[in-house]
mmCIF file of the N, C-alpha and C atoms, coordinates in Angstrom:
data_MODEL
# 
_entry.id   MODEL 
# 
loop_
_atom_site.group_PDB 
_atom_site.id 
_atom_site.type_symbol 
_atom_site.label_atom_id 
_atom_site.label_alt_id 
_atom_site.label_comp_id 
_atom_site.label_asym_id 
_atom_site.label_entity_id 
_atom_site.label_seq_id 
_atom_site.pdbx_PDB_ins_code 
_atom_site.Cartn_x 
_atom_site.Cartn_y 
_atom_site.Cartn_z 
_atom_site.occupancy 
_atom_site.B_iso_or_equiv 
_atom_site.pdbx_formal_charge 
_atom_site.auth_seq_id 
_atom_site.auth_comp_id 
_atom_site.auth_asym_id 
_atom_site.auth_atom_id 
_atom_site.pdbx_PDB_model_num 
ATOM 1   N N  . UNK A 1 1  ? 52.201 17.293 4.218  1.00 0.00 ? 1  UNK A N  1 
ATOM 2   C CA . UNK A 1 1  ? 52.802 16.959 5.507  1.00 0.00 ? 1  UNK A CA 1 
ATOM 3   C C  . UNK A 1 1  ? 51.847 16.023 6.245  1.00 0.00 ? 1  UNK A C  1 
ATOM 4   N N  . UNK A 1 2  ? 52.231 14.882 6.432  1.00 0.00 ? 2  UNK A N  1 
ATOM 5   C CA . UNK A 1 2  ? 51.515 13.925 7.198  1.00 0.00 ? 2  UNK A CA 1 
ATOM 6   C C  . UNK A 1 2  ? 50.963 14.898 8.559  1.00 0.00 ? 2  UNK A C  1 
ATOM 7   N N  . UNK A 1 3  ? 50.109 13.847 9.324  1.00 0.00 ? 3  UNK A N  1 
ATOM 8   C CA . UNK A 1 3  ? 49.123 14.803 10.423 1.00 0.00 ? 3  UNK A CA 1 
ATOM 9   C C  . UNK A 1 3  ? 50.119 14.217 11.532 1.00 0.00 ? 3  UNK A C  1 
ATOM 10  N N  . UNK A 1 4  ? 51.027 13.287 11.915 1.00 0.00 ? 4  UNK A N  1 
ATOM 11  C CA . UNK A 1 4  ? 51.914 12.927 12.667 1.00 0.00 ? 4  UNK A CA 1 
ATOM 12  C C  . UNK A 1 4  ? 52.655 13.986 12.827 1.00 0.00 ? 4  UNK A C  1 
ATOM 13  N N  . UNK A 1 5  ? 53.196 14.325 12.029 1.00 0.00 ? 5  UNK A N  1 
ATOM 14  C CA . UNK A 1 5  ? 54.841 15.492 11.628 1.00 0.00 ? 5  UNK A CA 1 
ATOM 15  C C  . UNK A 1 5  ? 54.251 16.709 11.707 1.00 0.00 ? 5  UNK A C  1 
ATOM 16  N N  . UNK A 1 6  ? 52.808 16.951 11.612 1.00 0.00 ? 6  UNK A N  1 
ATOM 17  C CA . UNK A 1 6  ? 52.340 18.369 11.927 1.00 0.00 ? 6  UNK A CA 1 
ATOM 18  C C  . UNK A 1 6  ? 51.696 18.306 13.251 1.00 0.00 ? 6  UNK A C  1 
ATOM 19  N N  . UNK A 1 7  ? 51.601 17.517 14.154 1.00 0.00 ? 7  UNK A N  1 
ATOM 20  C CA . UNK A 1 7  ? 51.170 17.225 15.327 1.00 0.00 ? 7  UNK A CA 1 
ATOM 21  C C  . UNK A 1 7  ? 52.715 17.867 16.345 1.00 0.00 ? 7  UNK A C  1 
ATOM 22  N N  . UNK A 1 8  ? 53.642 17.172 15.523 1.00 0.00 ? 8  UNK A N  1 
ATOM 23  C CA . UNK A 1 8  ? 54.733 17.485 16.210 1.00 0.00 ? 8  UNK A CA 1 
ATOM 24  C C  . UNK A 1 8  ? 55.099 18.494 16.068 1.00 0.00 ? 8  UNK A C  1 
ATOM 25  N N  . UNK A 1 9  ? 55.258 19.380 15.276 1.00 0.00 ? 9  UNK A N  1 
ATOM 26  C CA . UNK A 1 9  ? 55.133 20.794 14.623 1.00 0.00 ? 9  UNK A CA 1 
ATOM 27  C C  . UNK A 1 9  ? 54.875 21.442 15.890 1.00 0.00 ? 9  UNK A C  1 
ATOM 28  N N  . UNK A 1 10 ? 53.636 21.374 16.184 1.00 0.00 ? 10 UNK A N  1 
ATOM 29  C CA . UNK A 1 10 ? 52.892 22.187 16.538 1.00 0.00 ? 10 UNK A CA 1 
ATOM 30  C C  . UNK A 1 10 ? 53.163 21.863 18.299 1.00 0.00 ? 10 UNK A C  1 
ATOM 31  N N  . UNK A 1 11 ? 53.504 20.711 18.828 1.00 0.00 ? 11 UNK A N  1 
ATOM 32  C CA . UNK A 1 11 ? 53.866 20.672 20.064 1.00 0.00 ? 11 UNK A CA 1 
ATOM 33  C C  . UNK A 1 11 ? 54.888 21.346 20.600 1.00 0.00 ? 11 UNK A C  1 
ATOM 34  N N  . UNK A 1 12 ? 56.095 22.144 19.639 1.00 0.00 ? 12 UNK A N  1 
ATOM 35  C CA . UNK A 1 12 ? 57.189 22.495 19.765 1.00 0.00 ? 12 UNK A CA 1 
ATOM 36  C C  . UNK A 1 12 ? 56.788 24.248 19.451 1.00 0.00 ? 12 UNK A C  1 
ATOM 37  N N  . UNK A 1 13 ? 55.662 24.585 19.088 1.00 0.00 ? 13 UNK A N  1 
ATOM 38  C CA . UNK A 1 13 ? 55.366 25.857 19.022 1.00 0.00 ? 13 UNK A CA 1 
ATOM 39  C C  . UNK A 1 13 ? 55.418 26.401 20.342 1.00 0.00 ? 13 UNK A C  1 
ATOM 40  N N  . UNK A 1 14 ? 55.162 27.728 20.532 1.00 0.00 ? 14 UNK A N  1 
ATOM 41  C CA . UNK A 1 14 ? 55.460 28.953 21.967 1.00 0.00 ? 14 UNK A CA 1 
ATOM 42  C C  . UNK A 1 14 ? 54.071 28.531 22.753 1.00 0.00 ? 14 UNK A C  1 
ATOM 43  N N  . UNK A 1 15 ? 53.857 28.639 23.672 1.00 0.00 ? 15 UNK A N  1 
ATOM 44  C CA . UNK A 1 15 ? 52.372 28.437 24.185 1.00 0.00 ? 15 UNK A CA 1 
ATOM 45  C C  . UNK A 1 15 ? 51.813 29.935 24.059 1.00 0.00 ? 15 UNK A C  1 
ATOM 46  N N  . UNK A 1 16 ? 50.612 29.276 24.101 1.00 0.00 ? 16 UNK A N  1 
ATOM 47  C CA . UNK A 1 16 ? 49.712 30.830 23.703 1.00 0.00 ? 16 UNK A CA 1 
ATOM 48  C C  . UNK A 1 16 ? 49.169 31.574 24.740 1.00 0.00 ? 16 UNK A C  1 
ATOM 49  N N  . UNK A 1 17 ? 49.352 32.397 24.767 1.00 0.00 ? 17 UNK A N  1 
ATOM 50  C CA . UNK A 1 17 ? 48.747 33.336 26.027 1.00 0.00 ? 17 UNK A CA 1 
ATOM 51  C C  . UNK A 1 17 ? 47.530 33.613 26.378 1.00 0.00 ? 17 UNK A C  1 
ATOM 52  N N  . UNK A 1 18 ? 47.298 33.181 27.638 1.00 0.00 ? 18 UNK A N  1 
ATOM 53  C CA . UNK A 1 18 ? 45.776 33.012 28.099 1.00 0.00 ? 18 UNK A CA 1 
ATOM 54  C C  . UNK A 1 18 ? 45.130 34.653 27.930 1.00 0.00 ? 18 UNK A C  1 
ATOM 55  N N  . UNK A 1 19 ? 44.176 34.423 26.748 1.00 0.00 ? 19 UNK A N  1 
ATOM 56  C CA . UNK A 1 19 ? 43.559 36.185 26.725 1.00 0.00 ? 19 UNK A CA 1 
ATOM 57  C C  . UNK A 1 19 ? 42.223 35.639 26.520 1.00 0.00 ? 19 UNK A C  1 
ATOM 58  N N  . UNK A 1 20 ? 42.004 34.612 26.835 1.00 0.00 ? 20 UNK A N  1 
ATOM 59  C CA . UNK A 1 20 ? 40.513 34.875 26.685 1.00 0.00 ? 20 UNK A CA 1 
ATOM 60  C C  . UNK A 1 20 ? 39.885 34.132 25.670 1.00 0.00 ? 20 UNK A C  1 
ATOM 61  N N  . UNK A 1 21 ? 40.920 33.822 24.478 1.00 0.00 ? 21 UNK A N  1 
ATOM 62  C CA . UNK A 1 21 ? 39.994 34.034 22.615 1.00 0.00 ? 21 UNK A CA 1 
ATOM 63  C C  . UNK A 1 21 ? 41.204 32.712 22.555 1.00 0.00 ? 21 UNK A C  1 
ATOM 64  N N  . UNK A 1 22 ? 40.744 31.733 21.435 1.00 0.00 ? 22 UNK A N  1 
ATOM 65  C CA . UNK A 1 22 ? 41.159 30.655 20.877 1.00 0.00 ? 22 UNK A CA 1 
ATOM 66  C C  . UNK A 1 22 ? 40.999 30.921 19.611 1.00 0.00 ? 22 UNK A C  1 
ATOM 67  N N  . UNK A 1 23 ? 42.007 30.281 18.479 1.00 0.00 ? 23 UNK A N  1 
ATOM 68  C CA . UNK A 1 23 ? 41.633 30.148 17.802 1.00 0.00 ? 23 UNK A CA 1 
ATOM 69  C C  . UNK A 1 23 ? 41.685 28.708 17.007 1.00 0.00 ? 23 UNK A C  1 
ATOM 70  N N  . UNK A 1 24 ? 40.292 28.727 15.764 1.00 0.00 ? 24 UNK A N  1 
ATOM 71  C CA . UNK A 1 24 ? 40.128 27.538 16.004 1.00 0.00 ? 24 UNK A CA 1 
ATOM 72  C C  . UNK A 1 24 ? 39.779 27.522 14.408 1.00 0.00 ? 24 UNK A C  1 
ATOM 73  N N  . UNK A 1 25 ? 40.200 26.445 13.570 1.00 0.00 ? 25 UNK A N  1 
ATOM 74  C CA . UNK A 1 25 ? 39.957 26.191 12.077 1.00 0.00 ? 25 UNK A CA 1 
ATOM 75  C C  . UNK A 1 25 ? 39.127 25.033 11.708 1.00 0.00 ? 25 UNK A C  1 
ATOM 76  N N  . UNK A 1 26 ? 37.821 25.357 11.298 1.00 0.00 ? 26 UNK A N  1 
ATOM 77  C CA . UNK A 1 26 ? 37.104 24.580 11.071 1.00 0.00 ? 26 UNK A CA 1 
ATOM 78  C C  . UNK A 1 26 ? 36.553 24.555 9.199  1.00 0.00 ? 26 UNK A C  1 
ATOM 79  N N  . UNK A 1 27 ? 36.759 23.134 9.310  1.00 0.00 ? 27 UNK A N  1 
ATOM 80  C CA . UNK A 1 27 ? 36.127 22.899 7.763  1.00 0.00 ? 27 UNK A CA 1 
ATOM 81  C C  . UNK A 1 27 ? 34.647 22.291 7.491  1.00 0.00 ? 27 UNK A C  1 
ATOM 82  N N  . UNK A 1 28 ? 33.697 23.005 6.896  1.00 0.00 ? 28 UNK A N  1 
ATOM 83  C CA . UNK A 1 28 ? 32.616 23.193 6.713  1.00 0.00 ? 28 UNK A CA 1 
ATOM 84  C C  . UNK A 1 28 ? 32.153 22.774 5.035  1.00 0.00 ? 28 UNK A C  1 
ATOM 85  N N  . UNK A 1 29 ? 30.773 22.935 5.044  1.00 0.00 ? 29 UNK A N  1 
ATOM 86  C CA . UNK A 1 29 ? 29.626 23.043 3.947  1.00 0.00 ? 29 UNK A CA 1 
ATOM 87  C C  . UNK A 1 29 ? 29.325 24.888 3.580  1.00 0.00 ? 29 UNK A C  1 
ATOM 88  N N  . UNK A 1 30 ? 28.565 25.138 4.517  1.00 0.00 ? 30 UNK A N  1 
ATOM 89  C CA . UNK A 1 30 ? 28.218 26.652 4.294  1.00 0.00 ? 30 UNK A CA 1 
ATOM 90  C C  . UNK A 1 30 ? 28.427 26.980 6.139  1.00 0.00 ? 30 UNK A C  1 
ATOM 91  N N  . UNK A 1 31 ? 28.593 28.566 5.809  1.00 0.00 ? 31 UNK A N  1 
ATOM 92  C CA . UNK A 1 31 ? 27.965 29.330 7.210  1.00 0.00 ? 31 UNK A CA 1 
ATOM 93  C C  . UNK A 1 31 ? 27.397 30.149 6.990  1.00 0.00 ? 31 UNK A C  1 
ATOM 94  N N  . UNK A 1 32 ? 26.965 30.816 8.548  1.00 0.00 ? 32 UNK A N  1 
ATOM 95  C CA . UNK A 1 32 ? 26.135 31.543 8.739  1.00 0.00 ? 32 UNK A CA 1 
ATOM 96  C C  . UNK A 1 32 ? 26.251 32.629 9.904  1.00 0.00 ? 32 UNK A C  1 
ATOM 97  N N  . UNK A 1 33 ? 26.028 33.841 9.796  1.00 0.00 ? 33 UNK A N  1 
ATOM 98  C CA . UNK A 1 33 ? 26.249 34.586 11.491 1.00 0.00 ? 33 UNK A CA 1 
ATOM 99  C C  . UNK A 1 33 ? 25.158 34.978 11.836 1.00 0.00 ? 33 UNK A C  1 
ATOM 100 N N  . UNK A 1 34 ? 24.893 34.498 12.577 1.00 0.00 ? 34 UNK A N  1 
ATOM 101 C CA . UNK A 1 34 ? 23.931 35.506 13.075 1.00 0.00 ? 34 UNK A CA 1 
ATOM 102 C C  . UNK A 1 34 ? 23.801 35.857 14.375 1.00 0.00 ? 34 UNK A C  1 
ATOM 103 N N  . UNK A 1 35 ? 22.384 36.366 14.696 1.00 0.00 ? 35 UNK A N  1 
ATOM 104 C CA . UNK A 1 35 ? 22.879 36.933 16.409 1.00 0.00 ? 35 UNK A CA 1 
ATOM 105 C C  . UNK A 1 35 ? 21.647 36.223 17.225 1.00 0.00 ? 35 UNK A C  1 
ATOM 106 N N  . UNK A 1 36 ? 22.729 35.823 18.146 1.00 0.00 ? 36 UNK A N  1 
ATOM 107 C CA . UNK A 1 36 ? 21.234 34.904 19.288 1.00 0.00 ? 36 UNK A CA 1 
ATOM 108 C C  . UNK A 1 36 ? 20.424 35.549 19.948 1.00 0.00 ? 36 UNK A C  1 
ATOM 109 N N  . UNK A 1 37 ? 18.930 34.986 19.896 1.00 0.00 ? 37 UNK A N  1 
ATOM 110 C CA . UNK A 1 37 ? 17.553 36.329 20.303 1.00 0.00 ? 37 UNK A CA 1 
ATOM 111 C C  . UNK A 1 37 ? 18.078 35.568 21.441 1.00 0.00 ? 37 UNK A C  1 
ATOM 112 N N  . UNK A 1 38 ? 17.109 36.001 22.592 1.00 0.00 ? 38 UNK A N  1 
ATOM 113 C CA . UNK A 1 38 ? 16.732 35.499 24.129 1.00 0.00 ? 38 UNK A CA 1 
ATOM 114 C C  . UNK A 1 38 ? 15.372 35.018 23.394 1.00 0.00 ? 38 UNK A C  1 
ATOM 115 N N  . UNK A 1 39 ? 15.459 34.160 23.963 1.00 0.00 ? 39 UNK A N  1 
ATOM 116 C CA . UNK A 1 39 ? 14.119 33.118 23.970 1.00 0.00 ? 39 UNK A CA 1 
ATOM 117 C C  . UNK A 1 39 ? 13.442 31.845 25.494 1.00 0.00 ? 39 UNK A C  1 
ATOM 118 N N  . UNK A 1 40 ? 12.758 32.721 26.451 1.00 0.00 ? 40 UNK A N  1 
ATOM 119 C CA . UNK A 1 40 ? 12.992 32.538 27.859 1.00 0.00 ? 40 UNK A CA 1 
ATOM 120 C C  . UNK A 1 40 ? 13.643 32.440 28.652 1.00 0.00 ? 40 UNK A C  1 
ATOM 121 N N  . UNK A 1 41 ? 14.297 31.484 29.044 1.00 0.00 ? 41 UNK A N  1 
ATOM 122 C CA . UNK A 1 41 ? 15.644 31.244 29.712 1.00 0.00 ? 41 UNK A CA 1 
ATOM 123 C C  . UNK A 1 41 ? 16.767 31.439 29.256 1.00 0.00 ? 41 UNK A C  1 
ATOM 124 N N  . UNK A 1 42 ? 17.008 31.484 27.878 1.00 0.00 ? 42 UNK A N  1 
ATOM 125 C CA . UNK A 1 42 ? 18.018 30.530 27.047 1.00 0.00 ? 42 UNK A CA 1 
ATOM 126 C C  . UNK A 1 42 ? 18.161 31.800 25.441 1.00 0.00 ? 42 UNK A C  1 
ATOM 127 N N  . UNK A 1 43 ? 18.914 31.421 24.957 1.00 0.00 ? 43 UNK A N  1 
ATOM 128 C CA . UNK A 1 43 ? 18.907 32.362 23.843 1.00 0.00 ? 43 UNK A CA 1 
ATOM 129 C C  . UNK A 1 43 ? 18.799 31.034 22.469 1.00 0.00 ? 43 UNK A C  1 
ATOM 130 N N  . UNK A 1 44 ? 18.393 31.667 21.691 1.00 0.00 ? 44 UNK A N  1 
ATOM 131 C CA . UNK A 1 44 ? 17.843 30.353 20.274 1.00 0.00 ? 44 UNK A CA 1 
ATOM 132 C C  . UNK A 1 44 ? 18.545 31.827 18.782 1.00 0.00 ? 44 UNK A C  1 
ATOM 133 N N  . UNK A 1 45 ? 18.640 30.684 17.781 1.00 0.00 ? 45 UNK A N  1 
ATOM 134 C CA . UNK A 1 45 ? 19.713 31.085 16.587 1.00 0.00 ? 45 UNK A CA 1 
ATOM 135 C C  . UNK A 1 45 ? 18.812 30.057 15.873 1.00 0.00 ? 45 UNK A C  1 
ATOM 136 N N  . UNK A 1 46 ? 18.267 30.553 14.676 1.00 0.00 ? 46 UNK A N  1 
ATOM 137 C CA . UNK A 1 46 ? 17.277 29.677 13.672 1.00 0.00 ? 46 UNK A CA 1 
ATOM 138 C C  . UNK A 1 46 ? 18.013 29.745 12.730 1.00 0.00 ? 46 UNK A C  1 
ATOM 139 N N  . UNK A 1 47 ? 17.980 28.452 12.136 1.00 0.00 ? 47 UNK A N  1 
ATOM 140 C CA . UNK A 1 47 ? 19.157 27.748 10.985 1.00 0.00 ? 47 UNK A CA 1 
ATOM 141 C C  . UNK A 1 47 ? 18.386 27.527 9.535  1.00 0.00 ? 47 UNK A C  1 
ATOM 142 N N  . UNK A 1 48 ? 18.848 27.668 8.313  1.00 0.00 ? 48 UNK A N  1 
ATOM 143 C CA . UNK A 1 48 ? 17.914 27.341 7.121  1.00 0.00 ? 48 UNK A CA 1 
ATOM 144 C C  . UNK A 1 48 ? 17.322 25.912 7.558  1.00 0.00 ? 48 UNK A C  1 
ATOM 145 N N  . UNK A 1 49 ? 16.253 25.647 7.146  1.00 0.00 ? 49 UNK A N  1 
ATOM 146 C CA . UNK A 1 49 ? 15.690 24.460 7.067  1.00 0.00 ? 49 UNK A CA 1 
ATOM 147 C C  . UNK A 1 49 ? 16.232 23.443 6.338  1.00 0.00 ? 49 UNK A C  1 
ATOM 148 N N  . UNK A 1 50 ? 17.165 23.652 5.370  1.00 0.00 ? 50 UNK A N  1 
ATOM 149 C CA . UNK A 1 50 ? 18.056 22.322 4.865  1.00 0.00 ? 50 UNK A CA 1 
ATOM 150 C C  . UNK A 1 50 ? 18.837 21.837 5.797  1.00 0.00 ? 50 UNK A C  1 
ATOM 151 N N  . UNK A 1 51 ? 19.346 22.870 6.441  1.00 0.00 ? 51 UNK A N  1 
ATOM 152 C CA . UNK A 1 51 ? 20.067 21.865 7.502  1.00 0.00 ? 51 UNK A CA 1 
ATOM 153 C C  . UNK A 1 51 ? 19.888 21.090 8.537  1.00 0.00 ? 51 UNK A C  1 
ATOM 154 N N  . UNK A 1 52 ? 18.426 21.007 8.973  1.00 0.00 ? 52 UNK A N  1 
ATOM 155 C CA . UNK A 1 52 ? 17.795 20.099 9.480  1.00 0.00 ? 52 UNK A CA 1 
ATOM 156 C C  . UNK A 1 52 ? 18.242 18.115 9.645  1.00 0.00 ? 52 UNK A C  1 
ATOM 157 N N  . UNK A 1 53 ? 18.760 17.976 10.151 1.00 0.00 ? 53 UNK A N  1 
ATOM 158 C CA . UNK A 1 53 ? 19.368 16.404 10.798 1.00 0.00 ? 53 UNK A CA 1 
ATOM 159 C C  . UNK A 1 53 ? 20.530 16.639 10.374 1.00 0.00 ? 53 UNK A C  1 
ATOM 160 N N  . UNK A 1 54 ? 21.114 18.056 9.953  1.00 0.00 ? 54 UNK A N  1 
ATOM 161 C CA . UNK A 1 54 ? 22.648 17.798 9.800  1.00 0.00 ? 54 UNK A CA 1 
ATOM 162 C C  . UNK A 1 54 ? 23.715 18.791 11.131 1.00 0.00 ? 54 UNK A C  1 
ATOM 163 N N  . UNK A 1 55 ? 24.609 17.661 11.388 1.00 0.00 ? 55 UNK A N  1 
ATOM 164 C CA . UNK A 1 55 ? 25.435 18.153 12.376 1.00 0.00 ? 55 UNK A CA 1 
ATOM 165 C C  . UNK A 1 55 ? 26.385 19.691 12.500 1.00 0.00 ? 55 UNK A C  1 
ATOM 166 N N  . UNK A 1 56 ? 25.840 20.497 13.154 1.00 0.00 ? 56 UNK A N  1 
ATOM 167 C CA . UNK A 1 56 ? 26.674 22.025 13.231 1.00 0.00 ? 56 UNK A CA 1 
ATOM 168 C C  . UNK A 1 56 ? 27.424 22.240 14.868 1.00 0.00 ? 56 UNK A C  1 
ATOM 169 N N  . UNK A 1 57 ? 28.428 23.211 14.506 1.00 0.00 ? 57 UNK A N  1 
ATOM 170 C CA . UNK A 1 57 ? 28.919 23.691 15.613 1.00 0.00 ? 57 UNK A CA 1 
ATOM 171 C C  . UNK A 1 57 ? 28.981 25.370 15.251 1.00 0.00 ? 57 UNK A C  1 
ATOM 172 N N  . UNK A 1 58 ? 28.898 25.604 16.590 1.00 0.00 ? 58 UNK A N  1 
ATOM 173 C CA . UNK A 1 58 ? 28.241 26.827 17.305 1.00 0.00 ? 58 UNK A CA 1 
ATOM 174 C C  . UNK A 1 58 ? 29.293 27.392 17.991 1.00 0.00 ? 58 UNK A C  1 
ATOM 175 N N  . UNK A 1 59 ? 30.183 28.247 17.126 1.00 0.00 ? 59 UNK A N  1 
ATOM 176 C CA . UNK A 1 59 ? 31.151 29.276 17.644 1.00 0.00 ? 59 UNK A CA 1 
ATOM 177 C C  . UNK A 1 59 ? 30.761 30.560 18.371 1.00 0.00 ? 59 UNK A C  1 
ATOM 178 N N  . UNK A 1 60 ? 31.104 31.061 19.413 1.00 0.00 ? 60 UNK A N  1 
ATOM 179 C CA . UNK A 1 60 ? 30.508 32.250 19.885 1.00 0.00 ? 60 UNK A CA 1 
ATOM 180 C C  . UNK A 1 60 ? 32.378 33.421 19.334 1.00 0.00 ? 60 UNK A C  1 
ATOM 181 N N  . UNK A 1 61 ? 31.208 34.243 18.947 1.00 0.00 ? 61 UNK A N  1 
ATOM 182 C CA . UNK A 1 61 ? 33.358 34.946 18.195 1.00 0.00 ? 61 UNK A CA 1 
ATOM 183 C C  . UNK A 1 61 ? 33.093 36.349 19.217 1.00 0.00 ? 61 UNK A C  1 
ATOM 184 N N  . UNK A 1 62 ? 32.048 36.983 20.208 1.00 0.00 ? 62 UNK A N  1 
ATOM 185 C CA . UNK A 1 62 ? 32.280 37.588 20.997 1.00 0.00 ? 62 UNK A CA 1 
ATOM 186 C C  . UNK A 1 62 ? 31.486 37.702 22.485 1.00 0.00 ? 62 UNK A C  1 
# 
């Protein structure tokens, strides 16, 4: 299905009910879960070292 005709698809779907949670489909290499320390101000999540200069996104799932 072309991404046009599933664009439209999907404009004609029910709207989703504001609860809080999205959901969201992402295509990847590898993952990972883990849990964010506090690290002064701010909370920090340490990543394997291969992935170093490569681009990630950072889902929070609660």
């Amino acid at each position: 299905m072309s991404v046009e005709k599933k664009l439209k698809k999907e404009d004609k779907a029910a709207p989703i009910k504001s609860s809080g949670k999205v959901k969201l489909e992402i295509y990847g290499e590898e993952m990972v879960e883990k849990i964010v320390k506090l690290s002064g101000n701010s909370g920090r999540v340490y990543l394997p070292p291969d992935w170093v200069g490569c681009r990630v996104k950072i889902v929070r799932v609660d």
